[in-house]
N, CA and C atoms as an extended XYZ file, in Angstrom:
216
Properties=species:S:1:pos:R:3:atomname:S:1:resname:S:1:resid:I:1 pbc="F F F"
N        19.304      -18.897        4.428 N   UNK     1
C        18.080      -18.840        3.662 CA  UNK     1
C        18.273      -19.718        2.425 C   UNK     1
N        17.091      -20.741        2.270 N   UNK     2
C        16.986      -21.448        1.139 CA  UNK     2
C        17.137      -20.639       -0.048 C   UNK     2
N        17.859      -21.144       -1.399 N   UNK     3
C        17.542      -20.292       -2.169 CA  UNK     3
C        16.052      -20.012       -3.016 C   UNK     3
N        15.084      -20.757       -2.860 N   UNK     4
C        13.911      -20.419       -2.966 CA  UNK     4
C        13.640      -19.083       -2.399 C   UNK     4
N        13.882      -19.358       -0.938 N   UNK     5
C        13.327      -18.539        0.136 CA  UNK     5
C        13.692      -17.155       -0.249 C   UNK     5
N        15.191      -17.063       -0.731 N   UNK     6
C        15.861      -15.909       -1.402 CA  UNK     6
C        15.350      -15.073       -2.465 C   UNK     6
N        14.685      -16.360       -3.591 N   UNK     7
C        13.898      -15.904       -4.756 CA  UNK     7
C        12.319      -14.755       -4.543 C   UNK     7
N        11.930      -15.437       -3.128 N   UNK     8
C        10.759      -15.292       -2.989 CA  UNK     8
C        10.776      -13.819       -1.767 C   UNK     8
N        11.678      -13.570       -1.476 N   UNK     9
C        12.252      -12.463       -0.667 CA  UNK     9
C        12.264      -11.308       -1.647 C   UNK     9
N        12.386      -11.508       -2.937 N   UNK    10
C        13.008      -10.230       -3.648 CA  UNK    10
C        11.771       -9.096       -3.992 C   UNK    10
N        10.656      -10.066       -4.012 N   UNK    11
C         9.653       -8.887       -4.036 CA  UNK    11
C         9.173       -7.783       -3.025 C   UNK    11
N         9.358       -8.670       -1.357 N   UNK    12
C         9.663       -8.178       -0.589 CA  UNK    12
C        10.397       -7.015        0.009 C   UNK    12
N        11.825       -7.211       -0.820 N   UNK    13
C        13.282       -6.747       -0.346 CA  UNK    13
C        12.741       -5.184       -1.587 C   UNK    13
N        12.272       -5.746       -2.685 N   UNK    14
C        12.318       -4.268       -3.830 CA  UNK    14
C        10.706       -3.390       -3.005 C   UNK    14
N         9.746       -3.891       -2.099 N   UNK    15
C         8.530       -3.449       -1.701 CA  UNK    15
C         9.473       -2.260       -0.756 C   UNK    15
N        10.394       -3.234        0.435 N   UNK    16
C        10.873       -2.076        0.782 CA  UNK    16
C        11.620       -0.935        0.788 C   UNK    16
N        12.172       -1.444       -0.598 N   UNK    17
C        13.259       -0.189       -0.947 CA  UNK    17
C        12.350        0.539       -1.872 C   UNK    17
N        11.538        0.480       -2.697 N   UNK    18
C        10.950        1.381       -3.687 CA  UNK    18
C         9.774        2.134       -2.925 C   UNK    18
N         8.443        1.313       -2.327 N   UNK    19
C         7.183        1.652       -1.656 CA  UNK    19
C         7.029        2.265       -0.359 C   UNK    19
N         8.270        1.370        0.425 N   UNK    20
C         7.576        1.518        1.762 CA  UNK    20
C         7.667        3.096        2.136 C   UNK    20
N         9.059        3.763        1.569 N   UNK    21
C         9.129        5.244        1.681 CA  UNK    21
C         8.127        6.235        1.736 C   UNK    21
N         7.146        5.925        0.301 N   UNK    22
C         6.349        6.210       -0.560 CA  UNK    22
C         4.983        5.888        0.357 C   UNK    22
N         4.382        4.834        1.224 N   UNK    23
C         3.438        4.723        1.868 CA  UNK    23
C         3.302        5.243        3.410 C   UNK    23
N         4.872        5.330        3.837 N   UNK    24
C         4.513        5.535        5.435 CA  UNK    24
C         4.782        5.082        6.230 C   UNK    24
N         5.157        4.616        7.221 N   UNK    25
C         5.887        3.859        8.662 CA  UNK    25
C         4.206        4.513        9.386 C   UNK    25
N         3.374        3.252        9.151 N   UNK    26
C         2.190        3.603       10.054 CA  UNK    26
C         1.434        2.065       10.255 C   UNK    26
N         2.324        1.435       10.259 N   UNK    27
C         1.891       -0.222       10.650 CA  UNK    27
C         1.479       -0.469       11.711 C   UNK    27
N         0.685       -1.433       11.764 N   UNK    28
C        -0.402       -2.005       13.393 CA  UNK    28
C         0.382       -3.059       14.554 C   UNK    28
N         0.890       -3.393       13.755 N   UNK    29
C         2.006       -4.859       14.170 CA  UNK    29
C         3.565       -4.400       14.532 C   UNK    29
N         4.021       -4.775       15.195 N   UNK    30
C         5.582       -4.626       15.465 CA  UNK    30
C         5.799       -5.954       15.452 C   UNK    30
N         7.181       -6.654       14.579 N   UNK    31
C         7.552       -5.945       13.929 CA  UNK    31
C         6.911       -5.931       12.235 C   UNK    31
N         6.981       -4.743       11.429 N   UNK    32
C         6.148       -4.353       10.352 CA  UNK    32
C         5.900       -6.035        9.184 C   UNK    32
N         5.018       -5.907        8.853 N   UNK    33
C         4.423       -7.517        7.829 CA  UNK    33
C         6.123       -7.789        6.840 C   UNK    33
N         7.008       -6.600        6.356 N   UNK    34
C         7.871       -6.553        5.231 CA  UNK    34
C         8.834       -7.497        6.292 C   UNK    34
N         9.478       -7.015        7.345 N   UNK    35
C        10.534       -7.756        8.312 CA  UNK    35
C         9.565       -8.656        8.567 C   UNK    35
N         8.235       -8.924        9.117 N   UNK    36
C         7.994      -10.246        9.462 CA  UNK    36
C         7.940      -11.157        8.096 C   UNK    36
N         7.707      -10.921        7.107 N   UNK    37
C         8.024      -11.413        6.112 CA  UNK    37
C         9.555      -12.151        5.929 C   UNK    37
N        10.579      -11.392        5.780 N   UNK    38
C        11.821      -11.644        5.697 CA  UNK    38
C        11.879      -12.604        6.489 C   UNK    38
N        11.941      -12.025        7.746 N   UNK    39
C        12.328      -13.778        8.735 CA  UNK    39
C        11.638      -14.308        8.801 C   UNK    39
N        10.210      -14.580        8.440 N   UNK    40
C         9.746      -15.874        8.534 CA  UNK    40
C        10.134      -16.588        7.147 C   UNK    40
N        10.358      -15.844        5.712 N   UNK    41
C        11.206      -16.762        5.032 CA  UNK    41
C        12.430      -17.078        5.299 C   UNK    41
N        13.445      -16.271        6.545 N   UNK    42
C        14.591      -17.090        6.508 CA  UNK    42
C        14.318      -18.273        7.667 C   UNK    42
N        13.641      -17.951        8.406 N   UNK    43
C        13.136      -19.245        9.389 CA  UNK    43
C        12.688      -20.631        9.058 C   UNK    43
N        11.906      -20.379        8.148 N   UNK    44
C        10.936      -21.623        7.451 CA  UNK    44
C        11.219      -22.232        6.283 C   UNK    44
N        11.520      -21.150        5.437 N   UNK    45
C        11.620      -21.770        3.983 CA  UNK    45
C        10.727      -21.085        3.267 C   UNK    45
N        10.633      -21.300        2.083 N   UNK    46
C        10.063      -20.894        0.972 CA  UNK    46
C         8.513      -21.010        1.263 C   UNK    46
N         7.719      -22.137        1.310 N   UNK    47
C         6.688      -22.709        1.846 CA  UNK    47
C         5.999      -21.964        2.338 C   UNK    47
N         6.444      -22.654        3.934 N   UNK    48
C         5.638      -22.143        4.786 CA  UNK    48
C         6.081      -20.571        5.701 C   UNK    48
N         7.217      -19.856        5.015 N   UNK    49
C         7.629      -18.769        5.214 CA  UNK    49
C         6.023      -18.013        4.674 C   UNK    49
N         6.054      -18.329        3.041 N   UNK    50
C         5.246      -17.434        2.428 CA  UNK    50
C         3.622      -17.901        3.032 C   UNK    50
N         3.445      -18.754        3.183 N   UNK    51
C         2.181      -18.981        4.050 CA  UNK    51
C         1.972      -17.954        5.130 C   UNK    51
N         2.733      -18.027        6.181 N   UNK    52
C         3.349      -16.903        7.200 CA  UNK    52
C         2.784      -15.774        6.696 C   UNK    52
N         3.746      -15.202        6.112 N   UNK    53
C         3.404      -14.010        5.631 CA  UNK    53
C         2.111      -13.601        4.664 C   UNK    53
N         1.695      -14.231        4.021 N   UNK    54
C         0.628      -14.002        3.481 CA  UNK    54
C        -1.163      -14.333        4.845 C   UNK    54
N        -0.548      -15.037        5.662 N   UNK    55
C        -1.783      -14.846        6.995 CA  UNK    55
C        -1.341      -13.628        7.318 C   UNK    55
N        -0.384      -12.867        8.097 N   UNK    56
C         0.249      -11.828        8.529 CA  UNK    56
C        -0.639      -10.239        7.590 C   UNK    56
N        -0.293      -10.629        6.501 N   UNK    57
C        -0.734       -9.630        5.380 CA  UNK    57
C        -2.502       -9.156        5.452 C   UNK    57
N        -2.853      -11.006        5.867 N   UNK    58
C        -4.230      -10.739        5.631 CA  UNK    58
C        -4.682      -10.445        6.887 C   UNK    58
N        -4.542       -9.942        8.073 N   UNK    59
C        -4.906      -10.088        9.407 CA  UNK    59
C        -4.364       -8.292        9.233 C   UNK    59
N        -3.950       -7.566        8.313 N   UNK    60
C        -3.197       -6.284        8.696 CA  UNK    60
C        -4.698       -5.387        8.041 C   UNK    60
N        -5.803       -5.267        8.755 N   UNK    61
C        -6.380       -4.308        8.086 CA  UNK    61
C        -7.315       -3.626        9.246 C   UNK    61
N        -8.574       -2.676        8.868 N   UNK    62
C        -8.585       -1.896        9.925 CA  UNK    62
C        -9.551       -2.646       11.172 C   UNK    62
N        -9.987       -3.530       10.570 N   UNK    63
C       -10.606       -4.384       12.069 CA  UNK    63
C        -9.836       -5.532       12.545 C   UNK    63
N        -8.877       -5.456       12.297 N   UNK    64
C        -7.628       -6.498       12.692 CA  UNK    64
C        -6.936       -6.367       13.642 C   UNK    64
N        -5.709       -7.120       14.779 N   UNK    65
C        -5.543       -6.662       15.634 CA  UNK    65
C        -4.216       -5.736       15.699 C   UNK    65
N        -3.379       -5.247       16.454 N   UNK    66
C        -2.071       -4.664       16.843 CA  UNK    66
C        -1.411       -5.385       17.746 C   UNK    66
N        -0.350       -4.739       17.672 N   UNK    67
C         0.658       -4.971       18.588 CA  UNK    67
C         1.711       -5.640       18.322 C   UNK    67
N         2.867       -7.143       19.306 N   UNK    68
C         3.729       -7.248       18.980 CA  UNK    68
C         3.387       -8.612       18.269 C   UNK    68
N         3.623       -9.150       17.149 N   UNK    69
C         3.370      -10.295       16.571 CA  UNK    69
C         4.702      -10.807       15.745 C   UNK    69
N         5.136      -11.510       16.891 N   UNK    70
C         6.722      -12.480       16.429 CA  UNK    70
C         6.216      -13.474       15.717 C   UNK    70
N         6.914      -13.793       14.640 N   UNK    71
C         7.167      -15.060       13.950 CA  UNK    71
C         7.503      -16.547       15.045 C   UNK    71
N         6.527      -16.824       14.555 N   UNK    72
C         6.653      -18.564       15.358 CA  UNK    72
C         7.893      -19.801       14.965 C   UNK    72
């Protein structure tokens, strides 16, 4: 992982150690937006990791779809 990619992981990395407890294991997507997050910043880069994940984020709501959605 770029160290950008690293920088840009940490909000991520503290979402799942502080929140995710706190909200629930009740995600639409396998695997959950926080891990598809992670590897698509260690896959891509900083960039277009966070691009990734921020479509991912926005596609997670209740008329949106499910199921298994791997990182490209």
């Amino acid at each position: 992982m770029t160290p950008l990619a690293h920088l840009v992981s940490l909000p991520v990395r503290a979402y799942r150690l502080l929140f995710s407890p706190w909200v629930g294991h009740n995600c639409r997507y396998h695997p959950t937006c926080s891990a598809y997050a992670l590897e698509a910043l260690e896959r891509h880069g900083a960039l277009k990791g966070s691009w990734l994940a921020a479509r991912r984020i926005a596609r997670c709501h209740p008329w949106g779809g499910s199921g298994i959605d791997n990182v490209p």
